[in-house]
Structures are given as C-alpha cells and as structure tokens.
C-alpha positions in Angstrom: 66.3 128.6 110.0 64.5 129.9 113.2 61.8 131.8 113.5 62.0 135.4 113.9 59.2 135.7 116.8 61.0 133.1 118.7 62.7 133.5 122.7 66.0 133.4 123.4 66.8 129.8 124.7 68.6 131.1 127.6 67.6 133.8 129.8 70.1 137.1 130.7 71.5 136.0 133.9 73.5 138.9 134.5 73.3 142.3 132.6 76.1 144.7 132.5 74.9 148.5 133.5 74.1 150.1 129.8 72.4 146.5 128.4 68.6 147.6 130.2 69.4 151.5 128.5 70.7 149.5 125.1 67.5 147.3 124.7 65.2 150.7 125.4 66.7 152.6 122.7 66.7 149.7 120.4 62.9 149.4 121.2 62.5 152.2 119.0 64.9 151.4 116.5 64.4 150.4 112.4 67.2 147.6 112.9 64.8 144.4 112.5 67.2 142.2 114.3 68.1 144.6 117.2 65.1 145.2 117.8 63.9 141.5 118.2 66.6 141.0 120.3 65.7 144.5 122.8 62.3 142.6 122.7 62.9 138.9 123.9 65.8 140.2 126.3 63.8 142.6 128.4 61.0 139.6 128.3 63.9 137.4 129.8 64.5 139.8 132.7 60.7 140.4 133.6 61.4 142.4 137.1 63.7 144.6 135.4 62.0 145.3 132.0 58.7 145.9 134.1 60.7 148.9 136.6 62.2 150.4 133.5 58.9 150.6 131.6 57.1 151.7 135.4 59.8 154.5 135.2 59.2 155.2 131.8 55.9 154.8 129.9 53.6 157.3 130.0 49.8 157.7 128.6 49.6 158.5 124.9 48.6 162.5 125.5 45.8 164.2 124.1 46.6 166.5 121.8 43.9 169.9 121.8 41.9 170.3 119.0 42.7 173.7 118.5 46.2 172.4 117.7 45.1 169.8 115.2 43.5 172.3 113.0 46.2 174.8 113.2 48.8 171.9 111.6 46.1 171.3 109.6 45.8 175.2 108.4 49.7 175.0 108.5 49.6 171.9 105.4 48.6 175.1 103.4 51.0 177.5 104.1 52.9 179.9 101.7 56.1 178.7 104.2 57.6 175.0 103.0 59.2 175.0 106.3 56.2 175.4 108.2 54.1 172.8 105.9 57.1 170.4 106.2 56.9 170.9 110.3 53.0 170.9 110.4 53.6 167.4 108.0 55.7 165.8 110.6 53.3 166.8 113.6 50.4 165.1 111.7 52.3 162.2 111.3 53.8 161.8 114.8 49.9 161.7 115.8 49.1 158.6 113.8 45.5 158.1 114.1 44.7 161.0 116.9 44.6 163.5 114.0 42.4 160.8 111.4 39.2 162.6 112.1 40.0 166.2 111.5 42.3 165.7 108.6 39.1 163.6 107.1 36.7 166.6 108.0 39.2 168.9 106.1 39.4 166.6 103.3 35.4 167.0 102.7 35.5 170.7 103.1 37.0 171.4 99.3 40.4 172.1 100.1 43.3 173.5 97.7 45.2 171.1 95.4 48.2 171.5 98.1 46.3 170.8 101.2 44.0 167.6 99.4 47.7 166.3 98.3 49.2 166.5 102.0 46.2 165.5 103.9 45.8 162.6 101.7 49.3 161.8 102.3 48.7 161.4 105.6 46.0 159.5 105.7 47.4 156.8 103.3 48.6 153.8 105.1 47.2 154.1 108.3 48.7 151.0 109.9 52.0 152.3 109.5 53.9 154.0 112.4 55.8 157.3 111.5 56.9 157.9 115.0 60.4 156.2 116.3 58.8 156.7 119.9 55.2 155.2 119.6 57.1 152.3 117.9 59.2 152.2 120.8 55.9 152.5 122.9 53.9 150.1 121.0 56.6 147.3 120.9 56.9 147.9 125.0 53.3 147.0 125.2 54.0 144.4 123.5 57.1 143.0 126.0 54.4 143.9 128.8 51.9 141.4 127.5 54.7 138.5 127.0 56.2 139.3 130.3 52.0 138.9 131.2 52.8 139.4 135.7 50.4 141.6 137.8 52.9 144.5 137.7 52.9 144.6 133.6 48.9 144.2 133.8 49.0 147.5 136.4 51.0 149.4 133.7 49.1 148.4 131.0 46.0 149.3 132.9 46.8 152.1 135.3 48.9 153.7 132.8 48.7 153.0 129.9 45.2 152.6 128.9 44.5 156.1 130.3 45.9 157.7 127.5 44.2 159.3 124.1 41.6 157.4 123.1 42.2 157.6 119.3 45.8 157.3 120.3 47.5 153.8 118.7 49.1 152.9 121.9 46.1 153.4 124.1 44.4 151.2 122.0 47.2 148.5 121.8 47.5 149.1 125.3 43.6 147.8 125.8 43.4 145.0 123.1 46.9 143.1 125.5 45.1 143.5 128.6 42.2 141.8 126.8 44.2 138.9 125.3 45.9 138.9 129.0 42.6 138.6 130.8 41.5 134.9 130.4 44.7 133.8 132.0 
C-alpha cells in the first residue's frame, strides 16, 4: 500500500486545457483522493500551479468588528433563518471571530445564544469553509513547490491578510519552514 502524502512518480508533461481549472476546484473539495491528486499534480507543474495561484489567491480579509457582533446578536434572533445565516457566517470565519464569540460567551448570554456560540467554538481545528480549505491546501502546494515566485505569494500576498485569519497564519508558519533552505 502507498502512502497517501506521497508524489506522483511521474510528472504531468502535458495538461489538457480544463486539468489546471479541475485540480483548483478539487482543491477545495471533501473527496480525499481527488484532492490528493489536485495537490501533487499542481506540485508536478510548478510554473503553472504558481501563475494560477498568482492570479488567484488573495489575503484572508478582515472582517469589521461591527459585523462580528451583529452575527453574533443575529445567533439570538426570533428569525431561524437569520440565526441559521448568522451560524454559517461565524463559521466561514474560523478563528477571526474566536475572540468576540468568547467575550459574548462571558457576558451571561440566553440558553439559545450559549448553545450556538459554544457550537462554534467546539473544534477549532476544523475547517467549515470549502474555500479556506481550498486556500489552506494552496499554501500548502506553494510550500512543496518551495521557488522564489511561491515564496513572493506566500509573502507578498498572502501573509498580508487577517491576522487571526487561519490562512494568514498557515501562510506565515510555510514561509518559516521554507526559510532555512
């Protein structure tokens, strides 16, 4: 059986026009397998993997505080629809939102806001978002691909994002593992 962070043993010598647009979608897929696949194949075509993500990636946005609060107000509406939405929103944020749902938490909140917030902040390691999935796992080609054009995304663009965002922070700990070499 091989292992399942192994390379392909031959690199993609030619790539038909939709594989590049394939492996980007499956970046931020659930399918295990594909995604390993999107993973070592974009690291077999360095050049192209590193214009796609160039074109692409983006900083991990800031998200106002004012907003934040106003999901976090919303976990406690009369309205499931709008707790449902201001659910999701939380979720998307992953770890940006950590420190005002935990300052709600300690301010005696109802039964129905302690129950969602708590939600939320169970498991934070996990990734709720198909697009910072698909964000963290680029980072993650970036650093295997490891050239001075991955290094300038990772560090002119990527690492310029939210602070408390996950891929910002991803984004920082490659470029730290890539700096010895």
């Amino acid at each position: 059986m091989t292992s399942v962070r192994r390379a392909p043993q031959q690199p993609v010598k030619k790539l038909d026009a939709g594989q590049l647009e394939c492996w980007w979608t499956d970046l931020a897929g659930e399918d295990a397998r594909k995604t390993h696949l999107a993973i070592w194949g974009l690291c077999s075509v360095p050049e192209r993997a590193v214009k796609l993500f160039g074109d692409r990636l983006r900083p991990a946005p800031a998200v106002p505080a004012d907003k934040i609060r106003q999901w976090i107000a919303d976990l406690d509406s009369d309205e499931f629809k709008r707790r449902q939405a201001a659910s999701a929103e939380l979720a998307a944020l992953d770890e940006q939102a950590r420190p005002a749902l935990e300052t709600a938490l300690k301010s005696n909140p109802s039964v129905e806001l302690r129950k969602r917030i708590e939600a939320l902040l169970t498991d934070p390691g996990m990734v709720r978002s198909a697009e910072t999935l698909r964000q963290l796992r680029a980072v993650e080609v970036l650093e295997c691909i490891g050239s001075t054009e991955a290094r300038q995304i990772l560090r002119n663009t990527l690492i310029q994002g939210a602070q408390n965002a996950r891929q910002t922070r991803e984004a920082k700990a490659a470029l730290a593992r890539l700096s010895p070499l």
